[in-house]
NULUM-988805 format. One record per residue (C-alpha): z, x, y. Coordinates in steps of 0.1 Angstrom, whole numbers, padded with zeros to 4 digits, always signed. Each point is the difference from the previous one (the first is absolute). Layout:
! residues N
ZXY
...
//
This chain:
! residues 602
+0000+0000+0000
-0014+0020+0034
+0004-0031+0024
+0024-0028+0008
-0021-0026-0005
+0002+0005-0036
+0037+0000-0002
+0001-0037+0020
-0026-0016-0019
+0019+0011-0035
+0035-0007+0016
-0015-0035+0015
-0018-0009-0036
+0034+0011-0022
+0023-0023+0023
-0018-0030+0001
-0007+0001-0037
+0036+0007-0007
+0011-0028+0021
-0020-0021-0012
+0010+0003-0041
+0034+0015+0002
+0012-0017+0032
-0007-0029-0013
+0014+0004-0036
+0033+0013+0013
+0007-0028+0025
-0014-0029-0026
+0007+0014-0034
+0034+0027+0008
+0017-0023+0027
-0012-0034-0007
-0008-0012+0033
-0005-0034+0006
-0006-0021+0029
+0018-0030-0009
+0032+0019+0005
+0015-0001+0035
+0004+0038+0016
+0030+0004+0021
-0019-0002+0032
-0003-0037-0006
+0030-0005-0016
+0022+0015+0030
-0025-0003+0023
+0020+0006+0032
-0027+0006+0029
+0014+0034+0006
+0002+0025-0031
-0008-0026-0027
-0037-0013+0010
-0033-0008-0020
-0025+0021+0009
-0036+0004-0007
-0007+0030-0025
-0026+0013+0021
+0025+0007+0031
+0028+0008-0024
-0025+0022-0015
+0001+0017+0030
+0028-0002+0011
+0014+0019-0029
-0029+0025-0003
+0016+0007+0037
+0032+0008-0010
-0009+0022-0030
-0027+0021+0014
+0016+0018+0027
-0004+0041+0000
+0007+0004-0035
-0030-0003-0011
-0018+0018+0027
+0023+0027-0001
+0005+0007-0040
-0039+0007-0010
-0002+0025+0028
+0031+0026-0013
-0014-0008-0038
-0029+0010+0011
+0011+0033-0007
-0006+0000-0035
-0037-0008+0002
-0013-0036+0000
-0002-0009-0030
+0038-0003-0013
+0006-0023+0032
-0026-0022-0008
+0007-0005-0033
+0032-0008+0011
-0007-0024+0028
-0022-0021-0028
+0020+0001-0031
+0034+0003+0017
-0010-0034+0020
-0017-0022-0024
+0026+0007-0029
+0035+0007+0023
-0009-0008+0034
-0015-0033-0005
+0024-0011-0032
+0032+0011+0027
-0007-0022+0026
-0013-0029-0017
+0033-0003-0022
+0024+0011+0026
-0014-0030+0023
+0002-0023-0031
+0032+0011-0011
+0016-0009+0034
-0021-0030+0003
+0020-0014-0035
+0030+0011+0018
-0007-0019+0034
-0013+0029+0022
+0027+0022-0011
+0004+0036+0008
-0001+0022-0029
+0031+0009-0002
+0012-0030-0002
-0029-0009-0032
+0014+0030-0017
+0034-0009+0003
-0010-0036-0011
-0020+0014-0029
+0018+0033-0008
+0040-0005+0005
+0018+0004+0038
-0003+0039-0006
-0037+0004-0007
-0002-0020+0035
+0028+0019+0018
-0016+0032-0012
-0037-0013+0012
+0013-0009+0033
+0015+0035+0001
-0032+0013-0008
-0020-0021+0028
+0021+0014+0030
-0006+0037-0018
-0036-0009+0001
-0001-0013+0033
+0015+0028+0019
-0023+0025-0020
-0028-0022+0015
+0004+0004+0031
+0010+0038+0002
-0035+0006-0022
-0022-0022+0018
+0018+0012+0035
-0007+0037-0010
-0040-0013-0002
-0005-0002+0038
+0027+0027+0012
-0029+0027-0003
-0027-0017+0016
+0020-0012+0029
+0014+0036+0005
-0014+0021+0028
-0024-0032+0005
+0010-0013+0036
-0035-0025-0003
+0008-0016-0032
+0039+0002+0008
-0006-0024+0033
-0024-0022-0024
+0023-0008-0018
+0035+0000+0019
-0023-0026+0020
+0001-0020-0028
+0034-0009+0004
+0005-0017+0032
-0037-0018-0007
+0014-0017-0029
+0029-0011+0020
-0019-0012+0023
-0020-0018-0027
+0031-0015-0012
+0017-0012+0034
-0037-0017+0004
+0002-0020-0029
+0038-0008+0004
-0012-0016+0033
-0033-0014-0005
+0004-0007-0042
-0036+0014-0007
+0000+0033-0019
-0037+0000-0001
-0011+0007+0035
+0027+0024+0006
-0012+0022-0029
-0037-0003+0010
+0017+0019+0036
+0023+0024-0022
-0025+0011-0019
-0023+0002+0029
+0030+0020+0015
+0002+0023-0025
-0033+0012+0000
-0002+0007+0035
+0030+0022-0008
-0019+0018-0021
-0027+0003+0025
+0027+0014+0028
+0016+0027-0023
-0021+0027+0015
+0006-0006+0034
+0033+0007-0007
-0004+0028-0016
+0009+0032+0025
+0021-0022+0022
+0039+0003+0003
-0003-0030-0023
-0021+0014-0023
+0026+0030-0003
+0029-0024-0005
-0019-0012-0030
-0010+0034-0017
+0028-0004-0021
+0013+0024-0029
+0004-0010-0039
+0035+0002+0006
+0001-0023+0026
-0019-0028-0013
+0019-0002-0030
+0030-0005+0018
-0016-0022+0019
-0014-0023-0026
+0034-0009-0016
+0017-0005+0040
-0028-0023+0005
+0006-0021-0034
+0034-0003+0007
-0012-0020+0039
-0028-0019-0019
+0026-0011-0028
+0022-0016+0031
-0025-0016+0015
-0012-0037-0015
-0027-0004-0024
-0021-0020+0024
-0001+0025+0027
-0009+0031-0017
-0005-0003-0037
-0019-0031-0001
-0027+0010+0026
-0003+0032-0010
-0009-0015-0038
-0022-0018+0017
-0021+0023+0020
+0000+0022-0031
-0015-0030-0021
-0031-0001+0022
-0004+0037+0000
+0004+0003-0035
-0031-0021-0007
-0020+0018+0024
+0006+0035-0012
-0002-0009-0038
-0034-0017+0008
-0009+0033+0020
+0009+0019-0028
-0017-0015-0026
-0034-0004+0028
+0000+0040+0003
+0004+0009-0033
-0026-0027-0013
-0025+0008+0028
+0007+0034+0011
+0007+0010-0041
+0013+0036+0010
+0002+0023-0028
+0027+0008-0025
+0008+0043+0006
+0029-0002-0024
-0005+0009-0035
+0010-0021-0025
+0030+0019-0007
+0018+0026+0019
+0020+0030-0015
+0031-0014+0019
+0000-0026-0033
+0031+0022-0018
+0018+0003+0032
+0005+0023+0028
-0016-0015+0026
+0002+0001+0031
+0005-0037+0011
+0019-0012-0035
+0017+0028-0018
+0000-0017-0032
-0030-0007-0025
-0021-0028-0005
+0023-0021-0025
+0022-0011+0012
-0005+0007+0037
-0033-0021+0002
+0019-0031-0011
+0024+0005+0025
-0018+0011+0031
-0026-0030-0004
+0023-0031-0002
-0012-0027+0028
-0038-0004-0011
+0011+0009-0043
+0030-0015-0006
+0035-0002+0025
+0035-0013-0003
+0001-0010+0038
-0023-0027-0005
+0024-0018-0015
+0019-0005+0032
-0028-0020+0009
-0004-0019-0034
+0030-0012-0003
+0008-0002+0036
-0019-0025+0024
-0034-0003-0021
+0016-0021-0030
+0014-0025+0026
-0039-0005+0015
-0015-0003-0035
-0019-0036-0002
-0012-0003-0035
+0012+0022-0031
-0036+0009-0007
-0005+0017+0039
+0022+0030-0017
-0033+0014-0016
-0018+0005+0036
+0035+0005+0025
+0018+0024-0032
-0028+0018-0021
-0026-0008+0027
+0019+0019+0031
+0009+0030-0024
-0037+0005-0012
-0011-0001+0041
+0027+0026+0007
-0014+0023-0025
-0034-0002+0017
+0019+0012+0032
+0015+0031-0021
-0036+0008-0014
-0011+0000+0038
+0028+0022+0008
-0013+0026-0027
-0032-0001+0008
+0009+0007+0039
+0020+0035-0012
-0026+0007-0029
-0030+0001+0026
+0018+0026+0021
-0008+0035-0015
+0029+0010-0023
+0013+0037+0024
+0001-0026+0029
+0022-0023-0019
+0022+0025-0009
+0003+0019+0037
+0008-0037+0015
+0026-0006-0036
+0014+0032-0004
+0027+0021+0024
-0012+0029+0014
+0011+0026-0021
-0009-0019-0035
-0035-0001+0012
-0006+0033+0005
+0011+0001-0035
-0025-0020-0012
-0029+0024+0008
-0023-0027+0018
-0021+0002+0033
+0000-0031+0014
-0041-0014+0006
+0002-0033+0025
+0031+0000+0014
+0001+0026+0031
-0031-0023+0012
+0022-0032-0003
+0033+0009+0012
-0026+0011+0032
-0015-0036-0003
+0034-0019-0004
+0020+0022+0025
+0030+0009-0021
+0008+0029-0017
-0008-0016-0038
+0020+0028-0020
+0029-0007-0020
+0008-0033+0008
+0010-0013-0031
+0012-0035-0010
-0031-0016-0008
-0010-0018+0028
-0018+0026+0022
-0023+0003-0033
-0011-0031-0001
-0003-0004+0037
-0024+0033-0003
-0020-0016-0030
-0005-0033+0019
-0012+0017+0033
-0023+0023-0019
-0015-0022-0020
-0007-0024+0030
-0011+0028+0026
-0030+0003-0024
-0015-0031+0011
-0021+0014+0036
+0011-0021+0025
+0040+0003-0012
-0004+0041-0003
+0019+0007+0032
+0031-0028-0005
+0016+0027-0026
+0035+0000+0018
+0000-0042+0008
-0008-0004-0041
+0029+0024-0006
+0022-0015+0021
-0005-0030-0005
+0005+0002-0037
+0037+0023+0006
+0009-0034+0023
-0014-0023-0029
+0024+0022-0022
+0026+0001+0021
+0003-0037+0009
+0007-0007-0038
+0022+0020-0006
+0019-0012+0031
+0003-0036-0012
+0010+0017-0036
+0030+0017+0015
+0007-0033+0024
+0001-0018-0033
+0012+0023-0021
+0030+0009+0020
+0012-0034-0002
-0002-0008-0029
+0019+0031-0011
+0026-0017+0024
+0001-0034-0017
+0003+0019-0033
+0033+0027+0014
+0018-0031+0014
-0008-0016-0031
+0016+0024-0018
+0030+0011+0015
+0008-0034+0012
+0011-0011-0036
+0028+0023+0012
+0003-0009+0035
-0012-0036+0003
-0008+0000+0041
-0031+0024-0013
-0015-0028-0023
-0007-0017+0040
-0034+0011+0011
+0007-0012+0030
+0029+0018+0009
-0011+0023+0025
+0025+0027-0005
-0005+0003-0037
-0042-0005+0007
+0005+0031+0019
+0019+0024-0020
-0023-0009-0031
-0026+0008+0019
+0013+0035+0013
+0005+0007-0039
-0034-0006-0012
-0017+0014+0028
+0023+0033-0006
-0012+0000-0037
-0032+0000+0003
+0001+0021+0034
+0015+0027-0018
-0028-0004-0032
-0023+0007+0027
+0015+0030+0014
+0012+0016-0031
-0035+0009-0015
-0039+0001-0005
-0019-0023-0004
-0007+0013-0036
+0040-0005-0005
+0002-0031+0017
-0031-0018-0016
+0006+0012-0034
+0033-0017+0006
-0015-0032+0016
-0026-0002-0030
+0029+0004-0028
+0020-0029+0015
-0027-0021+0009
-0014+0006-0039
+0037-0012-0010
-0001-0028+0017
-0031-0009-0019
+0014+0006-0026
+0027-0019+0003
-0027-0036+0007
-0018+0007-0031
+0033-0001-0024
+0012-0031+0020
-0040-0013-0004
+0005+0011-0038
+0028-0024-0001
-0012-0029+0016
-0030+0004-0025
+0020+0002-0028
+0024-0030+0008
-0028-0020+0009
-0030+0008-0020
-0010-0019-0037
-0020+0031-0005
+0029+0033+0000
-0033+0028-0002
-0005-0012+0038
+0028+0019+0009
-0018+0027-0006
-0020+0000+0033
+0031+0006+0013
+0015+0033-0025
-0035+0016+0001
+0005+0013+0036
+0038-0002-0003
-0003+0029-0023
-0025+0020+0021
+0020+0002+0029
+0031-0004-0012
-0007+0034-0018
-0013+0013+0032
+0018-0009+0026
+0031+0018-0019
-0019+0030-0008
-0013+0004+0036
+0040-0005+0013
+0008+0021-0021
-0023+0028+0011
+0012-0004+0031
+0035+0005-0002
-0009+0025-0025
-0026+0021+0021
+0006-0012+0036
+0035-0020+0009
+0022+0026-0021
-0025+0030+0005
+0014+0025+0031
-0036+0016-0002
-0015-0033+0008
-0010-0012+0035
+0014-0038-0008
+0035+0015-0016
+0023-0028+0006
+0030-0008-0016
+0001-0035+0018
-0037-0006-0017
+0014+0012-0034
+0029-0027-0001
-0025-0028+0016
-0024+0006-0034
+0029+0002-0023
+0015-0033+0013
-0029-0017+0000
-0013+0012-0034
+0034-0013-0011
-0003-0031+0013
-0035-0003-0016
+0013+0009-0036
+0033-0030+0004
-0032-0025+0008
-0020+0011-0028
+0029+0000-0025
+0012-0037+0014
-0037-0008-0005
-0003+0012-0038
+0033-0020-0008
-0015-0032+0012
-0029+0007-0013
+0016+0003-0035
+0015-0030+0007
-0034-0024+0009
-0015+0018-0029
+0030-0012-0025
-0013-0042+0012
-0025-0015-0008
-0033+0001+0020
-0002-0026+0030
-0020-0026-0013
-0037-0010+0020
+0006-0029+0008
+0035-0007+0007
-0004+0027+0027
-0030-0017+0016
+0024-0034+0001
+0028+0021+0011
-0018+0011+0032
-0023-0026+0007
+0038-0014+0005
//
């Protein structure tokens, strides 16, 4: 395969086909749906969290929340090992994990009235299995957002033009939200955000040389102190004044750049310079230190297969779901789409030549390692304006790939830097609304948890316990994000996030097997549950191994180490619930057909 074209048409082709004939035999034949059972939207219908809703918005609604920078970002470090690994990944780690994940997670809290999962497990695994889940979840959230945080800090460093960009975006989405609090229409005020925002974009190098411009040149250091202050602020505020708006706004640029990305690699069809496979495969590279298995498995999660979507599937989309059968296009539908965006991603690193990959990838001193001369990229940092070397994260990569791929059409050649920018803001302004998000619900979950002890805590709205909850989990993750690399800190993003995957396929397992006439169906389920189960303890425990108890190591961490430990822990209690209930389904006789359909058409 030379040219991209190739990869979407196979990628396009494989999807639908899957969806098509296993989509549809896992939602019919595995879970049974049937329409003449009432989903919870209907049957708490509220008009505020419990609401029908067509699937085609809830489609996108929850294709929204799952593909945020995960996918964008993941593809782009895996790249490293050639591109073949990653997209064999992307393709078999979505149709038989991804896919499977989020359909039975969503179903799962859909029998359970829109539960959270950690409530399903403790219904269907014992009160530990779900105190040990919701453990897990606030793990896994504060990993989030130090690994997703650490994306942007590079590309915002020593960049006073995209810094203002997107710093703008702050008081424009207030401004969004105050606008809708007073008119009540959300519509026209994002049309003038988003308008907003670009013009931003357009402004940044005016900027640039000014006393302003120098306030913004900002140091790695300093941004990732910054990032946590300012998710401590955004947590205070209320949802419909920053997080909402800012959701918002991101929704409509979301569809804009996925359709621009899949326009310039379908028209432009740049060419693939990686090889197949690199010799970084046994480890020792410079972006992932480990080898391919099991680091592929956890560096591409969002776009393969990730834990953090179910936040979302058992969070608001089970409470919007209007017909059981609409879980084959909103569950296994959304995943399939977000893989398309990770194969995008790939593509956009792939088509950069491999030394200039590296030199943007790779610190300073483990490049010269490497023995490479960089070809292309002297002539674009000129074209972008920004010094393009060692800038690693991710996210300058693919704003790099985007911009050359689209300064190759004539008329666009000399709009190098705008593309670039444009693409660190696009970045940026989703991981933003991540850590807005994010952050609070690591809140909800500390004063969850420490207010079985104290009971004032339990009270959301108690503003003095809303605040120190807050100040914990933005220290957490603020000191994840300025204790390591972003090799340390991904690798440790990817293990959790992996284990929280995990963690939906046994509860899916269960369901399966409590529900099912046919007990081989669970297998859908224990077929990925065994692959990365198996990695995701192998890769934590490379790390702790190799990096988190390793004094030679660049991530050494001992605060990493006892993070892994717990949470691979916790992981094993869940498991070992799971196998005792299993052995106890499998002791009863199989669920017969069609008591079950009576049951729920009930």
């Amino acid at each position: 395969m030379d040219h991209a074209l190739t990869f979407v048409i196979a990628t396009l082709c494989l999807l639908a086909i899957c969806y098509r004939l296993y989509g549809v035999f896992f939602t019919r034949k595995v879970l049974g749906v049937d329409d003449s059972a009432v989903t919870p939207a209907h049957e708490l219908q509220d008009g505020k969290d419990y609401v029908p809703t067509s699937k085609w918005v809830a489609f996108g609604g929850h294709f929204a929340a799952i593909a945020a920078a995960g996918p964008l970002v993941g593809p782009v470090l895996a790249a490293q090992y050639g591109y073949l690994p990653s997209m064999l990944w992307l393709l078999i780690g979505c149709v038989i994990g991804g896919a499977v994940h989020d359909t039975v997670v969503l179903f799962a809290s859909m029998k359970h009235h829109g539960k959270s999962l950690s409530e399903v497990a403790k219904t269907e695994l014992g009160p530990w299995a779900g105190w040990c889940t919701g453990l897990a979840m606030l793990f896994i959230i504060t990993i989030t957002m130090a690994g997703l945080s650490m994306v942007v800090v590079h590309a915002l460093e020593r960049n006073p033009w995209g810094a203002f960009a997107v710093s703008m975006t702050i008081p424009i989405a207030i401004a969004v939200g105050l606008w809708e609090r007073v008119t009540g229409s959300m519509k026209n005020a994002s049309y003038v955000g988003v308008a907003a925002i670009m013009a931003c974009v357009f402004a940044g190098p005016y900027i640039q040389g000014t006393a302003l411009g120098e306030l913004l040149t900002l140091k790695a250091s300093t941004v990732s102190l910054l990032l946590p202050v300012y998710a401590f602020f955004a947590t205070a505020l209320p949802v419909w004044m920053l997080l909402t708006p800012r959701a918002c706004l991101s929704s409509f640029m979301k569809i804009g750049v996925f359709g621009l990305l899949v326009v310039g690699v379908v028209f432009i069809n740049p060419q693939i310079q990686f090889p197949a496979v690199t010799q970084f495969i046994h480890g020792g590279g410079p972006v992932l230190a480990g080898p391919v298995w099991p680091f592929i498995s956890i560096t591409i999660a969002c776009g393969a297969i990730s834990g953090f979507h179910a936040f979302i599937g058992s969070g608001t989309t089970p409470k919007q779901i209007d017909r059981w059968s609409d879980i084959l296009p909103v569950g296994f539908g959304a995943m399939l789409a977000e893989c398309v965006v990770g194969v995008m991603a790939l593509i956009a690193a792939t088509a950069l030549h491999p030394a200039d990959y590296f030199a943007i990838n790779s610190a300073p001193d483990a490049f010269a390692k490497l023995g490479m001369q960089v070809v292309n990229l002297p002539q674009l940092s000129q074209e972008i304006g920004l010094d393009l070397y060692g800038r690693t994260g991710g996210a300058v990569t693919l704003a790099v790939g985007m911009a050359d791929i689209f300064t190759r059409i004539p008329w666009f050649h000399n709009l190098a830097s705008y593309f670039f920018q444009f693409m660190v803001m696009f970045e940026a302004v989703f991981i933003l609304t991540a850590i807005d998000s994010g952050t609070r619900v690591a809140r909800y979950l500390i004063q969850d948890f420490v207010g079985d002890a104290w009971a004032p805590l339990k009270r959301t709205d108690w503003m003095p316990g809303a605040i120190g909850a807050s100040v914990v989990a933005c220290l957490l993750w603020g000191y994840l994000l300025n204790s390591g690399d972003i090799n340390s800190v991904w690798a440790l993003f990817g293990v959790s996030n992996q284990l929280m995957a995990s963690i939906g396929l046994i509860i899916g397992a269960t369901i399966i097997l409590r529900l099912s006439h046919n007990r081989a169906y669970m297998m859908t389920c224990l077929v990925p549950l065994a692959y990365l189960y198996v990695t995701v303890n192998y890769a934590g425990y490379w790390m702790i191994k190799h990096v988190y108890l390793n004094p030679a190591a660049k991530g050494y961490n001992l605060f990493n180490a006892a993070i892994s430990i717990t949470m691979l822990a916790l992981g094993l209690v869940i498991l070992l619930s799971a196998c005792r209930k299993w052995r106890a389904l499998l002791a009863r006789p199989a669920p017969d057909a069609s008591r079950e359909l009576a049951a729920a058409k009930a």
